[in-house]
PyMOL Python script that loads the backbone (N, CA, C, O; Angstrom):
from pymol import cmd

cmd.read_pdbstr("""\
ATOM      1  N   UNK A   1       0.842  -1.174   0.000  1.00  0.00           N
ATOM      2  CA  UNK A   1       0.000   0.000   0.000  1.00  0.00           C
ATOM      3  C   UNK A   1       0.892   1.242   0.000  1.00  0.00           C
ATOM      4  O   UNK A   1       1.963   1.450   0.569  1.00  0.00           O
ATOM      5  N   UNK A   2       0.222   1.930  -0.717  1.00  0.00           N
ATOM      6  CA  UNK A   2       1.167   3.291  -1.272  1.00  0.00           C
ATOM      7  C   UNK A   2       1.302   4.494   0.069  1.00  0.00           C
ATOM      8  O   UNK A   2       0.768   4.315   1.163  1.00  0.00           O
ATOM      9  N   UNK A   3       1.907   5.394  -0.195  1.00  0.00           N
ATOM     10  CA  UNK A   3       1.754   6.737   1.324  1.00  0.00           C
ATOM     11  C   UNK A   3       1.438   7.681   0.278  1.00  0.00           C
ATOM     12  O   UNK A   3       2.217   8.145  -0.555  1.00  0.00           O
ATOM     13  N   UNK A   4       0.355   7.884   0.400  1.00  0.00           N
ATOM     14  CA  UNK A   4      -0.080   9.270   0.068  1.00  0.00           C
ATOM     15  C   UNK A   4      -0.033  10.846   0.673  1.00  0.00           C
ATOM     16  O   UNK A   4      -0.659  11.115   1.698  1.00  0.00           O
ATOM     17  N   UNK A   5       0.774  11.883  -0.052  1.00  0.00           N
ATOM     18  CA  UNK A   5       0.846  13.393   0.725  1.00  0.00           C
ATOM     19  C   UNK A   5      -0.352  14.377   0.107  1.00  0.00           C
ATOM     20  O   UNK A   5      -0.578  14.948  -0.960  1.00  0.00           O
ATOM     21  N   UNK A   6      -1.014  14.226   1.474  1.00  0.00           N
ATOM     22  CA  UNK A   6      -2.097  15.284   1.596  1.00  0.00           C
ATOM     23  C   UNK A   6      -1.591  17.158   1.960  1.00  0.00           C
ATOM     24  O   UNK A   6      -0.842  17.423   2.901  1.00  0.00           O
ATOM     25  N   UNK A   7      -1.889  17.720   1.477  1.00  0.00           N
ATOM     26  CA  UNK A   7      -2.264  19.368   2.007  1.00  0.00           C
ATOM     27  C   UNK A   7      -3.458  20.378   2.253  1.00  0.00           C
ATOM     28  O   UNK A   7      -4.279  20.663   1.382  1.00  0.00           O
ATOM     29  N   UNK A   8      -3.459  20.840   3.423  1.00  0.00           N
ATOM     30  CA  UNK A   8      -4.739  21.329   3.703  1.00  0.00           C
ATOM     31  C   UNK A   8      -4.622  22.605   2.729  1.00  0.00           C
ATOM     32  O   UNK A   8      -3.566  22.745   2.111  1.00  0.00           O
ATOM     33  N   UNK A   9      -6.003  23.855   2.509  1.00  0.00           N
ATOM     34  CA  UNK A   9      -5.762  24.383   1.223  1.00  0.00           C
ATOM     35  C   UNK A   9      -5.712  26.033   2.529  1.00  0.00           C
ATOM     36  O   UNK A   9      -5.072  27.072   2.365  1.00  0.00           O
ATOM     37  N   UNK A  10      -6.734  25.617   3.839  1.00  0.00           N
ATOM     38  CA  UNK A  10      -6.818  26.280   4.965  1.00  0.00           C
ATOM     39  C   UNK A  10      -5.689  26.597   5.823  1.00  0.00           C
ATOM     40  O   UNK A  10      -5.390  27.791   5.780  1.00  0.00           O
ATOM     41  N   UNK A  11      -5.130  26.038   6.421  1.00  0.00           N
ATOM     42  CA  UNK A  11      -4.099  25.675   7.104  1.00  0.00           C
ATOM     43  C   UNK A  11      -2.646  25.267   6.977  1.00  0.00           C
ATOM     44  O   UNK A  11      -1.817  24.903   7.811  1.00  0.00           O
ATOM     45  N   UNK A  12      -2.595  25.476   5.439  1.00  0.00           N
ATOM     46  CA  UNK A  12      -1.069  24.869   4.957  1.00  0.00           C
ATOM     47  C   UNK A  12      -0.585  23.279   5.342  1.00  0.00           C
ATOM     48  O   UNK A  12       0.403  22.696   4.897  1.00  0.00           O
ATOM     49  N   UNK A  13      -1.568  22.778   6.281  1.00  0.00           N
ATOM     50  CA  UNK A  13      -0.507  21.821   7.017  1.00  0.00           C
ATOM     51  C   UNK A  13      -0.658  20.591   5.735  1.00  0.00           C
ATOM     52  O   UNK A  13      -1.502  20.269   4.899  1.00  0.00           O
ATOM     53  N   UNK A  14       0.634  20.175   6.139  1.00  0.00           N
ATOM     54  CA  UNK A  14       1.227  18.545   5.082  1.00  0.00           C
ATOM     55  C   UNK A  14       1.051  17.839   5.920  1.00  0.00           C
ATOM     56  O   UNK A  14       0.878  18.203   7.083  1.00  0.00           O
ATOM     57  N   UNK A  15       1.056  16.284   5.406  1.00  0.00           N
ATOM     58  CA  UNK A  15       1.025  15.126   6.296  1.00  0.00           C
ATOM     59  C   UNK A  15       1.268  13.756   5.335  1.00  0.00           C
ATOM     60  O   UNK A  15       1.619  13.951   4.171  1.00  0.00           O
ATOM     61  N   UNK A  16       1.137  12.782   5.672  1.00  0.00           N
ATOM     62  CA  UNK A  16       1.335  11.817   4.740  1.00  0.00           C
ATOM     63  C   UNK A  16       0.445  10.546   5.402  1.00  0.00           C
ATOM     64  O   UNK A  16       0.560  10.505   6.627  1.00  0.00           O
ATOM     65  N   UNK A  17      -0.510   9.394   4.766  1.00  0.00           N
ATOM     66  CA  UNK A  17      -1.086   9.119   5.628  1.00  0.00           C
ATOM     67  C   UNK A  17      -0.743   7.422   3.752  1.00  0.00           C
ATOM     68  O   UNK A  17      -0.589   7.502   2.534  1.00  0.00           O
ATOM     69  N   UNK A  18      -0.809   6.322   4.753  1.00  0.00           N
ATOM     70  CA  UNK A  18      -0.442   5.267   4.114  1.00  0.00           C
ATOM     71  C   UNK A  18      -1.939   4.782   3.644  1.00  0.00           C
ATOM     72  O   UNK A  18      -2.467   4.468   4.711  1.00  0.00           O
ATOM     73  N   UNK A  19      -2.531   4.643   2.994  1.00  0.00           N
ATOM     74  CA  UNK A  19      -3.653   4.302   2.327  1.00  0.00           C
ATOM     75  C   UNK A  19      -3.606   3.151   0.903  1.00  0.00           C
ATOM     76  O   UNK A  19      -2.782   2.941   0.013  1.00  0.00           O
ATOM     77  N   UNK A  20      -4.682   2.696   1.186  1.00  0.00           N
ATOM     78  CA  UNK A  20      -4.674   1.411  -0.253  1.00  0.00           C
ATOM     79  C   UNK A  20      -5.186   2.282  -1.858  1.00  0.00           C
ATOM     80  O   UNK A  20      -5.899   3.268  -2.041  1.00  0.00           O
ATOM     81  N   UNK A  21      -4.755   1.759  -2.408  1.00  0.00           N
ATOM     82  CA  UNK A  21      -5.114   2.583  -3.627  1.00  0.00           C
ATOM     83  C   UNK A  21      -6.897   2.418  -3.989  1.00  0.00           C
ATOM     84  O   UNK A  21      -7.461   3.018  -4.904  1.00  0.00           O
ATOM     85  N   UNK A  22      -7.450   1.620  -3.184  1.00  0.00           N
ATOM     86  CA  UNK A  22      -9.089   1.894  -3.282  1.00  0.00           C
ATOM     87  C   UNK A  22      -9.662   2.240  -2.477  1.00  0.00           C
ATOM     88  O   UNK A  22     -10.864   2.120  -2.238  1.00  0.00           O
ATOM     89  N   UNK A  23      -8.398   3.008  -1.632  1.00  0.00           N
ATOM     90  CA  UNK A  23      -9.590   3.887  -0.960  1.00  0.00           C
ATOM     91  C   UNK A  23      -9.967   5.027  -1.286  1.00  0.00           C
ATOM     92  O   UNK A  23      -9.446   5.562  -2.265  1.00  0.00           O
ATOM     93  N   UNK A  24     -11.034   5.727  -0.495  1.00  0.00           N
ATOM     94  CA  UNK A  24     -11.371   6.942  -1.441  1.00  0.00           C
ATOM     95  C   UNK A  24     -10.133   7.816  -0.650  1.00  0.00           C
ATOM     96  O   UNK A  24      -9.519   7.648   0.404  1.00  0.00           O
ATOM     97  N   UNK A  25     -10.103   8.865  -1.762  1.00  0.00           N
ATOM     98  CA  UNK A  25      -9.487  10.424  -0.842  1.00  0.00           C
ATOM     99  C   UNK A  25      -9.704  10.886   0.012  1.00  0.00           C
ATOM    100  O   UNK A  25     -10.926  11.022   0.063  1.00  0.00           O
ATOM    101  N   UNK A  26      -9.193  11.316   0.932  1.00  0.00           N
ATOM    102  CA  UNK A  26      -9.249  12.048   2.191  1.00  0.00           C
ATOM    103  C   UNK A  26      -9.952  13.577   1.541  1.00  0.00           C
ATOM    104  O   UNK A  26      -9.752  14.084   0.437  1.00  0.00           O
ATOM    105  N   UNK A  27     -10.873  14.084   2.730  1.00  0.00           N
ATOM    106  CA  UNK A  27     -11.485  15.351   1.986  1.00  0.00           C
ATOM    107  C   UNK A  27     -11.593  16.312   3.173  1.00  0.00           C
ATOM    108  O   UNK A  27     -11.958  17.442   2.848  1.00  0.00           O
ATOM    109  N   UNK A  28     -11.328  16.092   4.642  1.00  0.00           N
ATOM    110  CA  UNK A  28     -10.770  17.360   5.302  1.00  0.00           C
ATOM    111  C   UNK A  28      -9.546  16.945   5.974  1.00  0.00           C
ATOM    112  O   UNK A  28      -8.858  15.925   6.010  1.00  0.00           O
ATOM    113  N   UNK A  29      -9.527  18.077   6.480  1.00  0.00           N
ATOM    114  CA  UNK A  29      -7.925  18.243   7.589  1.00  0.00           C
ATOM    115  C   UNK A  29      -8.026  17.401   8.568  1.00  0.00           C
ATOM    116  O   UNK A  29      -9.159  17.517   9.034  1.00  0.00           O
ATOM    117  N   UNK A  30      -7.376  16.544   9.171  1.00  0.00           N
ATOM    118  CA  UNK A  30      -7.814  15.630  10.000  1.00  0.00           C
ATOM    119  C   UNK A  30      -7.115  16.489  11.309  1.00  0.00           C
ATOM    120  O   UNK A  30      -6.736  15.767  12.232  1.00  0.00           O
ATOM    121  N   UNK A  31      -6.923  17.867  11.465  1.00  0.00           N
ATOM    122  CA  UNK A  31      -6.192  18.953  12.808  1.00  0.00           C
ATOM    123  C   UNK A  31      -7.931  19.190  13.084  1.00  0.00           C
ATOM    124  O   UNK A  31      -8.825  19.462  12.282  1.00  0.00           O
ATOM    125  N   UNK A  32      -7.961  18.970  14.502  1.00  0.00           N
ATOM    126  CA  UNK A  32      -9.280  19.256  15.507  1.00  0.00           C
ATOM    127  C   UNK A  32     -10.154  21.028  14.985  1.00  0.00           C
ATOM    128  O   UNK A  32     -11.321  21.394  14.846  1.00  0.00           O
ATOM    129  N   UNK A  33      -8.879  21.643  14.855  1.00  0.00           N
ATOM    130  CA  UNK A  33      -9.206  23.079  14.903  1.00  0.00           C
ATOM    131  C   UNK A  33      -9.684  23.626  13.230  1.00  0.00           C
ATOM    132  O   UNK A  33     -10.117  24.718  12.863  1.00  0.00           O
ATOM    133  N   UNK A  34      -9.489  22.779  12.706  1.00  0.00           N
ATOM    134  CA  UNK A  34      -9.154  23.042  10.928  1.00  0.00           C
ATOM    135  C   UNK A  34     -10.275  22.647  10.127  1.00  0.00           C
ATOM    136  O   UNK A  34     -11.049  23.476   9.649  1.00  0.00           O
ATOM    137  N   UNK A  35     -10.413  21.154   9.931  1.00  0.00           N
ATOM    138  CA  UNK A  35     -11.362  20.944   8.850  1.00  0.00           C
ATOM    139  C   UNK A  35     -11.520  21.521   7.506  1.00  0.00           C
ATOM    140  O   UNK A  35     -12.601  21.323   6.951  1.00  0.00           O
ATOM    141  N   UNK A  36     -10.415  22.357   6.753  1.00  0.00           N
ATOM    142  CA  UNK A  36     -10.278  22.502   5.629  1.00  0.00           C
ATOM    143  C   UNK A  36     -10.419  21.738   4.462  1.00  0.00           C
ATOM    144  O   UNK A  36     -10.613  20.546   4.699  1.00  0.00           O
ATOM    145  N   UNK A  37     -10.393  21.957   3.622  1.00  0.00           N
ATOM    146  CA  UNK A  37     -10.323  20.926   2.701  1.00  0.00           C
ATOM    147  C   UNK A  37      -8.930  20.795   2.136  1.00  0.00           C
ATOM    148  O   UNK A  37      -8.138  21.734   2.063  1.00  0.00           O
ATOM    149  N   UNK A  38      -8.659  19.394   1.688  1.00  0.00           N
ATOM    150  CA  UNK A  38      -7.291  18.972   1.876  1.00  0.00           C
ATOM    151  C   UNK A  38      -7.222  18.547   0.077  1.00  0.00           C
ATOM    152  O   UNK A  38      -8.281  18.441  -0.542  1.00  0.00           O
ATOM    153  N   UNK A  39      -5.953  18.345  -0.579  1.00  0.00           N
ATOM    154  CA  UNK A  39      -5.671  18.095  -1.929  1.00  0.00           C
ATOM    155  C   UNK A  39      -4.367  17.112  -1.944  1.00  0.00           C
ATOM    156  O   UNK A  39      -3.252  17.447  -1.542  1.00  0.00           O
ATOM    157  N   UNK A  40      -4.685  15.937  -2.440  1.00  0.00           N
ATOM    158  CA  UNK A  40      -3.654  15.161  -2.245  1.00  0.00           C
ATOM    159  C   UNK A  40      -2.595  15.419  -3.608  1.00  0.00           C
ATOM    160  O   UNK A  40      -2.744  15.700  -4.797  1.00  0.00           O
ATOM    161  N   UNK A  41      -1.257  15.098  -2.523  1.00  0.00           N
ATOM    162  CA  UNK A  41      -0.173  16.070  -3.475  1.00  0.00           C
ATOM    163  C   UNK A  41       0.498  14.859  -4.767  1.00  0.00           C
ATOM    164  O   UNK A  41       0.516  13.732  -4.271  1.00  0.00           O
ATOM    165  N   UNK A  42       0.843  14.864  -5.738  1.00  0.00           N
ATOM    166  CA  UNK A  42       1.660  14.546  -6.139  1.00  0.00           C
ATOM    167  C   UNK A  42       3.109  13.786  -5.982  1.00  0.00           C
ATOM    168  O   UNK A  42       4.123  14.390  -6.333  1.00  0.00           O
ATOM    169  N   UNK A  43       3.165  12.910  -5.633  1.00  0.00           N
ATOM    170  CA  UNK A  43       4.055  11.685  -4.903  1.00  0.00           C
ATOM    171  C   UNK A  43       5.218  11.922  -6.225  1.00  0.00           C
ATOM    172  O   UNK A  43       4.968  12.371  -7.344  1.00  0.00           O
ATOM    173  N   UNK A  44       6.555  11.456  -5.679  1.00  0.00           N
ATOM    174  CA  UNK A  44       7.308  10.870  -6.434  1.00  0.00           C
ATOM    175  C   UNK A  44       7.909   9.465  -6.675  1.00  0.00           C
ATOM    176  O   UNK A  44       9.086   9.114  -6.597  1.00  0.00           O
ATOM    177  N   UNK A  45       6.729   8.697  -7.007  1.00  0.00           N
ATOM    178  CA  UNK A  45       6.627   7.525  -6.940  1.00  0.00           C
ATOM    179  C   UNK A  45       7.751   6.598  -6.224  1.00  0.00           C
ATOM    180  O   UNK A  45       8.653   7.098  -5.551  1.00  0.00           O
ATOM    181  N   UNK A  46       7.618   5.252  -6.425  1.00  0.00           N
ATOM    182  CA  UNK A  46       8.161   4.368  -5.486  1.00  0.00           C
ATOM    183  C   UNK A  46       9.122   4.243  -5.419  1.00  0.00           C
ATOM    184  O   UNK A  46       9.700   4.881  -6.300  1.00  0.00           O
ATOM    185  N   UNK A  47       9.913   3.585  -4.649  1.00  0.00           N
ATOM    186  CA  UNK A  47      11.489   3.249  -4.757  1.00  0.00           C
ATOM    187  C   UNK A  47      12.233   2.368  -5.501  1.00  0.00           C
ATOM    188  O   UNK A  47      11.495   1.558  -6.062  1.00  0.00           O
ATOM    189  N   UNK A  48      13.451   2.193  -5.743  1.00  0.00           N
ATOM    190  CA  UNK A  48      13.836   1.438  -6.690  1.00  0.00           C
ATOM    191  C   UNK A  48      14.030   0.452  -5.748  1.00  0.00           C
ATOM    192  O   UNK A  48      14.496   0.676  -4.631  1.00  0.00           O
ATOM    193  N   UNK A  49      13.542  -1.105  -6.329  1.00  0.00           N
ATOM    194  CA  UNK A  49      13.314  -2.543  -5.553  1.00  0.00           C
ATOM    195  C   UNK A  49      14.244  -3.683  -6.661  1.00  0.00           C
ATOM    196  O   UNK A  49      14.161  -3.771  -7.886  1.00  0.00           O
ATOM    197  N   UNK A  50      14.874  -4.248  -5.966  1.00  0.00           N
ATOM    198  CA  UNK A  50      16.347  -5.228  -6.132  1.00  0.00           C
ATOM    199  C   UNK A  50      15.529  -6.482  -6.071  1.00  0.00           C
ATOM    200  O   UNK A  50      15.193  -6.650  -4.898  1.00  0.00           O
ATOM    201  N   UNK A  51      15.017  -7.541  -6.934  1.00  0.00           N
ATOM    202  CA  UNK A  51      14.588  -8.346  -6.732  1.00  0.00           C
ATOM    203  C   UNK A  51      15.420  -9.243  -7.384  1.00  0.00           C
ATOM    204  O   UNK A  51      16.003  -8.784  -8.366  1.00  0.00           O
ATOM    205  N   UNK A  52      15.641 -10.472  -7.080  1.00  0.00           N
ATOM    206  CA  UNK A  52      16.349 -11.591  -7.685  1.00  0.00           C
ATOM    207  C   UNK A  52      17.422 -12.222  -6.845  1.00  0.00           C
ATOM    208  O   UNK A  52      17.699 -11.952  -5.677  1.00  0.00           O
ATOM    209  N   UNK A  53      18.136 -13.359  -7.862  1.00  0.00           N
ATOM    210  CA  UNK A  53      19.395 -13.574  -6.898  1.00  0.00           C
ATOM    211  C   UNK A  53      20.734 -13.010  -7.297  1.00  0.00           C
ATOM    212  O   UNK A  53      21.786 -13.614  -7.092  1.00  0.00           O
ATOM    213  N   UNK A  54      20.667 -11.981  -7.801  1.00  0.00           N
ATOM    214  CA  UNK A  54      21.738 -11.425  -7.747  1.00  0.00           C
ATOM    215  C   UNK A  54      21.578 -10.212  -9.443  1.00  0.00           C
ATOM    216  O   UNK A  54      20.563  -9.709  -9.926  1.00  0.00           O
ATOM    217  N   UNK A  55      23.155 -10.117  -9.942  1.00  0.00           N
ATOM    218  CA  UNK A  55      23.080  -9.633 -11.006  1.00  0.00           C
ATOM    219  C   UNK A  55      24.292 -10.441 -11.597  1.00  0.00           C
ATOM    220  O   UNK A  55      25.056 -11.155 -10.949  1.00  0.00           O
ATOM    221  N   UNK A  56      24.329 -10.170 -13.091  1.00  0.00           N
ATOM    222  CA  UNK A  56      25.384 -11.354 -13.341  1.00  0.00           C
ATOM    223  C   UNK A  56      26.749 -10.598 -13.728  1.00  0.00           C
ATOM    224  O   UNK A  56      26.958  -9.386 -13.774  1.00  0.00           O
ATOM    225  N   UNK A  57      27.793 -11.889 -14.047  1.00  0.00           N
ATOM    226  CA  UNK A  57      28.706 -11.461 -13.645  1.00  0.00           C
ATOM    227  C   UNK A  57      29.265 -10.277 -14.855  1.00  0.00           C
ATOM    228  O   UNK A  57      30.042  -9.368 -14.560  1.00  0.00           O
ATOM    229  N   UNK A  58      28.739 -10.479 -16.162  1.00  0.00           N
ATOM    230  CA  UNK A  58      28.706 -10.191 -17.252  1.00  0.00           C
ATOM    231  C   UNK A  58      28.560  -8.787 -17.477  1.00  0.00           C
ATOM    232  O   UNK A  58      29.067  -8.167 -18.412  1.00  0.00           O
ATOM    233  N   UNK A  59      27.662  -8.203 -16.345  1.00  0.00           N
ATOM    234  CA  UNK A  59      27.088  -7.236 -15.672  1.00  0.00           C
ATOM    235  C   UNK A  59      28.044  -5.667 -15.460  1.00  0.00           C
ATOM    236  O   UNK A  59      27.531  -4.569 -15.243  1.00  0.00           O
ATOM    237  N   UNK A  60      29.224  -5.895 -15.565  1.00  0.00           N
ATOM    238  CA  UNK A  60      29.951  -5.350 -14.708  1.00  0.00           C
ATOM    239  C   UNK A  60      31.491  -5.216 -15.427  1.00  0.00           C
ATOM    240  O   UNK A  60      31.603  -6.310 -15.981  1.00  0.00           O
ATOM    241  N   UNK A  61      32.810  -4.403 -15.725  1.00  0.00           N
ATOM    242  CA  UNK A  61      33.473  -4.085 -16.472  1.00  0.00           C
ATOM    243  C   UNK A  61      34.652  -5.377 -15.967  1.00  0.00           C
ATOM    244  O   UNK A  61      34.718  -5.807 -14.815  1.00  0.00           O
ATOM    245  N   UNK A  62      35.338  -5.743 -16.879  1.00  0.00           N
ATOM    246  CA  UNK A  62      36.347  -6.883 -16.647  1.00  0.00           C
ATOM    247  C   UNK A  62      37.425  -6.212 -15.740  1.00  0.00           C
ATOM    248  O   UNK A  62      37.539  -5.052 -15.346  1.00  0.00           O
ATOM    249  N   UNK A  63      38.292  -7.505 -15.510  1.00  0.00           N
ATOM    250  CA  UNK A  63      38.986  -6.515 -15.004  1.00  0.00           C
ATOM    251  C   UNK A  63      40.554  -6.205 -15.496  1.00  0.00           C
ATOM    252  O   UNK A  63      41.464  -5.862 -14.741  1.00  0.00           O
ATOM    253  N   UNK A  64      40.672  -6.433 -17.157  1.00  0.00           N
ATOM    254  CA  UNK A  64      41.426  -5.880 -17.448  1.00  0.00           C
ATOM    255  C   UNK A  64      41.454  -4.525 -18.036  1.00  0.00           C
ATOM    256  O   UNK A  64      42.361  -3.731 -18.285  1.00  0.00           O
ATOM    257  N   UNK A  65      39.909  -4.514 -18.207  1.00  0.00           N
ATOM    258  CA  UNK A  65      39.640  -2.620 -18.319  1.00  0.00           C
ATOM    259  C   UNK A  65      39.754  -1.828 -16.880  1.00  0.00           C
ATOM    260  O   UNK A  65      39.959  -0.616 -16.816  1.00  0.00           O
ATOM    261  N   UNK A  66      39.639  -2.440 -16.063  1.00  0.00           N
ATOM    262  CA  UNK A  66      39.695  -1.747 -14.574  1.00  0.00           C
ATOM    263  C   UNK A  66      41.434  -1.680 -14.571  1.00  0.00           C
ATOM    264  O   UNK A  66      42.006  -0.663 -14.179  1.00  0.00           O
ATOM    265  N   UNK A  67      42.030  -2.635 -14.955  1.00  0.00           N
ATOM    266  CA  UNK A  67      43.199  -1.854 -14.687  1.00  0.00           C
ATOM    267  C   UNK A  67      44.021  -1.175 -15.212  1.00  0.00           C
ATOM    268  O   UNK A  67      45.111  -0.790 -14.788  1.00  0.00           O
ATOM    269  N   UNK A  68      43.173  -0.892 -16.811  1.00  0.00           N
ATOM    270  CA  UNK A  68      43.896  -0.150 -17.816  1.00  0.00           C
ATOM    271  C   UNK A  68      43.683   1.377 -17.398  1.00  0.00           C
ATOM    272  O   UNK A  68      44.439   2.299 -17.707  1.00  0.00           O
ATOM    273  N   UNK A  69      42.159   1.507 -16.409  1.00  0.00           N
ATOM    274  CA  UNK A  69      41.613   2.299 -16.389  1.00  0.00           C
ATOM    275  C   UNK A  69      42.298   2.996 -15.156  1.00  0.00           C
ATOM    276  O   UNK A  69      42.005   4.133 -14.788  1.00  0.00           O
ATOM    277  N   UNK A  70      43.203   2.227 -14.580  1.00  0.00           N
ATOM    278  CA  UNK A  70      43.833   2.845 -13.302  1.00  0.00           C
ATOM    279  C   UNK A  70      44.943   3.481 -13.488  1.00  0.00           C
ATOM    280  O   UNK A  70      45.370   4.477 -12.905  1.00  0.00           O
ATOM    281  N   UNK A  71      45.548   2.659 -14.608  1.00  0.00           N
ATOM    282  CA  UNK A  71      46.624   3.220 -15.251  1.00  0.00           C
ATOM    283  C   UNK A  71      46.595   4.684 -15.497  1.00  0.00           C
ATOM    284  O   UNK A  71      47.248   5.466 -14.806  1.00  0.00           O
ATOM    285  N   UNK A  72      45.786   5.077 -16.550  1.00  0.00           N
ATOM    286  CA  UNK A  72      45.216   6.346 -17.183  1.00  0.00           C
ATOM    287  C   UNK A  72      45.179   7.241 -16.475  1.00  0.00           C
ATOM    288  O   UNK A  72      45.763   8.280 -16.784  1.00  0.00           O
ATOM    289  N   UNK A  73      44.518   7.134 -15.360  1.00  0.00           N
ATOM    290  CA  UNK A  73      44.236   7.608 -14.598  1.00  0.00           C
ATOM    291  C   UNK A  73      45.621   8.409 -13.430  1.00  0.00           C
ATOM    292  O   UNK A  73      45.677   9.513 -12.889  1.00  0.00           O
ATOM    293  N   UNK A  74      46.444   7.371 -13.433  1.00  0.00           N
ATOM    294  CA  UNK A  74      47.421   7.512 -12.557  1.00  0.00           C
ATOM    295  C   UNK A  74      48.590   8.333 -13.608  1.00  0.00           C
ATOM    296  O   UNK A  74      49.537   8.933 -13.101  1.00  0.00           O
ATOM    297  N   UNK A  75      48.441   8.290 -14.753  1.00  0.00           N
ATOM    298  CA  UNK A  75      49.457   9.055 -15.393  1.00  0.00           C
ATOM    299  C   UNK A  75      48.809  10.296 -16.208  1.00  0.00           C
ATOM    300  O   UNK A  75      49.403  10.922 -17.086  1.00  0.00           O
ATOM    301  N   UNK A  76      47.623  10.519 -15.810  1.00  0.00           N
ATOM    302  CA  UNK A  76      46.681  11.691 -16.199  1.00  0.00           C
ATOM    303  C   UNK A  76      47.583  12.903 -14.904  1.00  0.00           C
ATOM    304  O   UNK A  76      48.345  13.851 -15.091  1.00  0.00           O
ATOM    305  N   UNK A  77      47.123  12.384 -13.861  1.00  0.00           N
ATOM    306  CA  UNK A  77      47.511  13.173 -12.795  1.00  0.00           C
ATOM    307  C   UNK A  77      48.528  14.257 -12.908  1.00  0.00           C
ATOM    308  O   UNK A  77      49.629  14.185 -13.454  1.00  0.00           O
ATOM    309  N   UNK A  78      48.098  15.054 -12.434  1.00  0.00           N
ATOM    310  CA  UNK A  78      49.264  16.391 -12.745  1.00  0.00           C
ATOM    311  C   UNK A  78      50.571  16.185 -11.676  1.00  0.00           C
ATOM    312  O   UNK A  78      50.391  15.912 -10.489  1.00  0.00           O
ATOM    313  N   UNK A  79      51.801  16.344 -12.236  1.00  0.00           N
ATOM    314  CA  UNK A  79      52.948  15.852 -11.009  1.00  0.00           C
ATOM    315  C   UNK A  79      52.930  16.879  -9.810  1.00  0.00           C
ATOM    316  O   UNK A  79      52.386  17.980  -9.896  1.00  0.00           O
ATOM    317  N   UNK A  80      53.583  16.410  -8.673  1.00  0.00           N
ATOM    318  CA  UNK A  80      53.771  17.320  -8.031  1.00  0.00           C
ATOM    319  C   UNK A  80      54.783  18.815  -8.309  1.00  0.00           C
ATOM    320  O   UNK A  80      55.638  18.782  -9.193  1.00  0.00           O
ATOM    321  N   UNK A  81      54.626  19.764  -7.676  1.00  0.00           N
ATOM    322  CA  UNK A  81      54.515  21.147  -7.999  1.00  0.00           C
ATOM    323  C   UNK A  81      56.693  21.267  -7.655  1.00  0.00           C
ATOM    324  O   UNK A  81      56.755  21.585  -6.467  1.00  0.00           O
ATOM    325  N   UNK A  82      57.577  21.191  -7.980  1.00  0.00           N
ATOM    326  CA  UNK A  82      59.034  21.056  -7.432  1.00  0.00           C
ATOM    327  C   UNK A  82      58.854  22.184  -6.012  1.00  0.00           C
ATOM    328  O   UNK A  82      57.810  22.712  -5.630  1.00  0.00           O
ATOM    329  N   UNK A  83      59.854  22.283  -5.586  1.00  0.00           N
ATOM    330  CA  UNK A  83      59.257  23.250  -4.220  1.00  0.00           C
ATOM    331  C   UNK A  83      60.087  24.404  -4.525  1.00  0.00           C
ATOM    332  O   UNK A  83      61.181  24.258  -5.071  1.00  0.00           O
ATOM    333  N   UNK A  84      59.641  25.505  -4.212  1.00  0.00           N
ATOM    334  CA  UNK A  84      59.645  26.907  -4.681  1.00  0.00           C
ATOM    335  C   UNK A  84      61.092  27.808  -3.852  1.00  0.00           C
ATOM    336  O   UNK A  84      61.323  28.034  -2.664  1.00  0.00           O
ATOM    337  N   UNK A  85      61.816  28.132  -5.074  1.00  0.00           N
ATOM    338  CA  UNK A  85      63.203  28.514  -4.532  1.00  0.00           C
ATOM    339  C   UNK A  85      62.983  29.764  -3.099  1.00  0.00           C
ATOM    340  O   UNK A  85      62.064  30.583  -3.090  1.00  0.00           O
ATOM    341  N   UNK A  86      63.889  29.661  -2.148  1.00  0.00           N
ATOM    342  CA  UNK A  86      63.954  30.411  -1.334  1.00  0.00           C
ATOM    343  C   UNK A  86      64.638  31.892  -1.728  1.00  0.00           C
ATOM    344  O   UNK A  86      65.713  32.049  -2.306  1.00  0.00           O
ATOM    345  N   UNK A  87      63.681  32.980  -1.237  1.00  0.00           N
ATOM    346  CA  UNK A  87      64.721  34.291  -1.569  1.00  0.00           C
ATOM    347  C   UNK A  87      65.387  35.104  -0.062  1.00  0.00           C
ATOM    348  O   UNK A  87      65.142  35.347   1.119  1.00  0.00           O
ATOM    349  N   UNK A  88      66.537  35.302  -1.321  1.00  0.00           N
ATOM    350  CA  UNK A  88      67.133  35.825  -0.197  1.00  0.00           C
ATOM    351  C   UNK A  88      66.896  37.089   0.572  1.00  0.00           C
ATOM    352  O   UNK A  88      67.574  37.342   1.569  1.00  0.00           O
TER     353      UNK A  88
END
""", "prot")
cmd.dss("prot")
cmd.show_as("cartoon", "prot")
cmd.util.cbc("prot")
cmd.orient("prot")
């Protein structure tokens, strides 16, 4: 069951309330003092879900590109700076 975010239109207040997707909408403020009418907000849908037994191995960069790639990397690098003459 999904979480739905409600906003009152009276009261500003947010909330989030876990509901089944057949239920109906919520239609006031559920604050004692309020009773506004409320507008359910726009969700950014669900989370990303990992199902299975795994991923394969195929999946994933070898590892003679990983170490070509370290290489590159290590001789990309800018050298260190020589150290800066003293004045007199």
């Amino acid at each position: 069951m999904p979480n739905y975010d409600y906003k009152c239109h009276k009261c500003d207040h947010v909330f989030e309330v876990f509901q089944s997707m057949n239920d109906d909408k919520l239609t006031d403020c559920p604050l004692e003092d309020c009773d506004g009418p409320i507008k359910r907000l726009l969700g950014t849908g669900a989370g990303l879900i990992f199902k299975g037994t795994g991923f394969y191995q195929t999946d994933y960069r070898s590892d003679s590109y990983k170490s070509g790639e370290k290489k590159e990397a290590e001789s990309s690098r800018p050298k260190a700076d020589p150290k800066p003459e003293k004045k007199a």
